[in-house]
Structure formats: structure tokens, C-alpha cells
C-alpha positions in Angstrom: 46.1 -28.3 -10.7 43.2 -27.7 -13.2 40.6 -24.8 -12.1 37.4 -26.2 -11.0 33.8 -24.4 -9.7 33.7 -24.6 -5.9 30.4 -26.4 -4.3 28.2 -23.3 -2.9 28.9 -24.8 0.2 32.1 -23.4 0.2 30.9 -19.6 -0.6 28.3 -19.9 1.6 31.2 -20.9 4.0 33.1 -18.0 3.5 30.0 -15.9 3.4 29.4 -16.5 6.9 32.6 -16.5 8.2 32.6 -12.9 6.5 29.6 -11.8 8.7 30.9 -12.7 11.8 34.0 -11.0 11.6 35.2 -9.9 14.9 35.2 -6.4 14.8 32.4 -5.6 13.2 31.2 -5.7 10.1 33.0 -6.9 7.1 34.1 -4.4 4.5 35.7 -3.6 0.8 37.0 -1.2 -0.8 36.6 -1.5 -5.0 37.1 1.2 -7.5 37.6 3.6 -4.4 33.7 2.4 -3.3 33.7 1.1 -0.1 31.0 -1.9 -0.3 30.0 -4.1 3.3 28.3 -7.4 3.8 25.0 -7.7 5.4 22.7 -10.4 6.0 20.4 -8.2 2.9 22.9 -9.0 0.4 24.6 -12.1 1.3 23.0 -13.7 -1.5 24.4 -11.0 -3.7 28.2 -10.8 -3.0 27.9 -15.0 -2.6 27.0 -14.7 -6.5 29.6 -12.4 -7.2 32.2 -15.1 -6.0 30.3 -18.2 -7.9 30.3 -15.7 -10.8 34.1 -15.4 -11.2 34.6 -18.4 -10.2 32.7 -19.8 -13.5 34.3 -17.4 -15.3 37.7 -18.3 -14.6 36.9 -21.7 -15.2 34.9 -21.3 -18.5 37.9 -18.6 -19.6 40.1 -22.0 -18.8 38.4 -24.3 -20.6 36.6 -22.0 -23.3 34.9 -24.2 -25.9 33.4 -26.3 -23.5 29.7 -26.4 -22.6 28.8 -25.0 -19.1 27.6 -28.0 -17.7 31.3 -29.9 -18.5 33.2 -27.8 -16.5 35.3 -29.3 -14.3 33.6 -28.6 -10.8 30.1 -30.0 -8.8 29.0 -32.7 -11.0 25.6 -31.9 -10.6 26.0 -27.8 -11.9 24.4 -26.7 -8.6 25.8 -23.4 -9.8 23.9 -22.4 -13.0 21.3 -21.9 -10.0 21.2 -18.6 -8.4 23.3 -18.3 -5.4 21.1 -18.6 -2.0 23.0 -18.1 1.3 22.0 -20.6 4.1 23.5 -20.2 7.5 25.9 -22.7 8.4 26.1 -25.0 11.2 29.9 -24.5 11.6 31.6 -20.7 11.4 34.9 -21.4 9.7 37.7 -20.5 12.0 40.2 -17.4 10.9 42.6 -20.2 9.0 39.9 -22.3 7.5 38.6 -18.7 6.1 42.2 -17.9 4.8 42.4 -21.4 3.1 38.8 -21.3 1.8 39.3 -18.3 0.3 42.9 -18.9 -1.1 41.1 -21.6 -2.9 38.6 -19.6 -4.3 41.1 -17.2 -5.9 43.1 -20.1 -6.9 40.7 -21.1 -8.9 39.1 -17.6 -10.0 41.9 -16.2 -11.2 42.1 -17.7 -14.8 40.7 -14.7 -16.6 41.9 -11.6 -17.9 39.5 -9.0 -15.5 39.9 -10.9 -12.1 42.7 -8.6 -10.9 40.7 -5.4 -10.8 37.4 -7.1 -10.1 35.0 -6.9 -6.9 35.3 -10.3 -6.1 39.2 -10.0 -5.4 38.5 -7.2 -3.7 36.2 -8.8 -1.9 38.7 -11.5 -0.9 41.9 -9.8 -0.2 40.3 -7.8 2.3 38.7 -10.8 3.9 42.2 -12.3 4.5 43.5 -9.0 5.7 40.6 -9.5 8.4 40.8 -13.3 9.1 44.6 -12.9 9.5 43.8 -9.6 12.5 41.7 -12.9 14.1 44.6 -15.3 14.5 45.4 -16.5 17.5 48.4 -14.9 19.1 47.7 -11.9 16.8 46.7 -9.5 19.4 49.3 -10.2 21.7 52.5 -10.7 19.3 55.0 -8.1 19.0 55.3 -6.2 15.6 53.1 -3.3 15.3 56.4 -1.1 16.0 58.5 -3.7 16.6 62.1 -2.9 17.8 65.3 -5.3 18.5 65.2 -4.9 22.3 68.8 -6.8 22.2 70.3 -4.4 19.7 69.4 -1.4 22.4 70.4 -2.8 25.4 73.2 -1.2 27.4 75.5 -4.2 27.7 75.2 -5.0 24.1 78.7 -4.7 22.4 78.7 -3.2 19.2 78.8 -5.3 16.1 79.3 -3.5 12.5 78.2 -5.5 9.4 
């Protein structure tokens, strides 16, 4: 599939699911600076997504005027980036897909690995993935073969 710029629906999507994180507020770590998303700077880190997100696509398809990139048809992103509050909080999988998609399609260029804005969105999944359902309750955190230790188990070398 050919990169493409993301509607700002979609960040501002994941920007709110990013501020109602269930524990708390939503954090990052990049370049060993720990960064966190408020409601003061939403419109900030929502940027810093669209940003790499155009660049990726504009590394993809270099030569070709801004407004032909593959993407929203009407360039609603040369526009600064405004966060709106959403009407619908994207559930922990949503989130995970939304912003898979995202880095899917910011990834194209050369600096993305050590940038902000993957930082940004690996620890968002880290997060979204804590909020699963079943997550809590599912065995794994030291998880041991209870089978393996029982009493009447006969031994079985591989």
C-alpha cells in the first residue's frame, strides 16, 4: 500500500484517546526526556504526528508538490493542527489500530525511528495494550506451568 496523510480526524482521535488513558496521564520518554500530554499541548504533540506523517509521505513521493500528496483531498493539513474533543473516545484496540496506521504510514523517512513522534506512539500502544480487556486478570506477569509442578505429573525429558 502507498503512504498517504491521515485526515486530522484521525490524530485528533488518537489525541483523545491519549488523554484519557486509564491510569493517569499519558507519558513518553524521548532522547531520555520524559514528555506528557495535557489538554495545554494537545494541539502541539497532534502537530508533531501530522508533521511526520507529511514527511514520510513527501520523503515517499519527493518531487511532488505538497498539495498532490496522496492523502485528504482537500490538504486540510497544510493548516495548523487544532485538537477538537471528540464525540467518541476510541476504545484500547481502535487506539492500537489507529495508531498502527499512523506509523504505517510515517515511517517512510530516514529520521522516524529516533523521532518524538514514534516515541510518542510506541508508548501509546504499550498503554492501550495495559487497557485490554482481560488484561488485568490474565495470567502472565510471572507466569508458571502449574501442570509441569504438579505432584502427579510424571516426568517427561525432551
Amino acid at each position: 500500500m502507498s503512504a498517504f496523510i491521515h485526515g486530522k480526524d484521525h490524530i485528533n482521535g488518537i489525541i483523545a484517546s491519549a488523554l484519557h488513558c486509564r491510569y493517569g496521564k499519558f507519558s513518553w520518554y524521548h532522547n531520555s526526556e520524559r514528555h506528557e500530554l495535557t489538554d495545554l499541548n494537545a494541539n502541539e504533540v497532534g502537530q508533531m504526528l501530522l508533521d511526520e506523517n507529511v514527511k514520510s509521505v513527501n520523503y515517499r513521493y519527493e518531487g511532488s508538490p505538497l498539495t498532490d500528496l496522496p492523502g485528504r483531498i482537500d490538504a486540510e493539513w497544510v493548516v495548523p493542527f487544532v485538537f477538537h474533543f471528540v464525540t467518541h473516545i476510541p476504545k484500547a484496540m481502535e487506539t492500537i489500530k489507529m495508531v498502527n496506521s499512523l506509523a504505517y504510514q510515517s515511517c517512510e523517512h530516514t529520521e522516524w525511528e529516533s523521532s518524538n513522534a514514534k516515541a510518542f506512539c510506541d508508548a501509546l500502544i504499550h498503554v492501550k495494550i495495559g487497557e485490554l480487556p482481560g488484561y488485568d486478570d490474565a495470567k502472565g506477569w510471572e507466569w508458571e506451568d502449574a501442570d509441569y509442578y504438579a505432584a502427579d505429573r510424571p516426568i517427561r525429558l525432551v
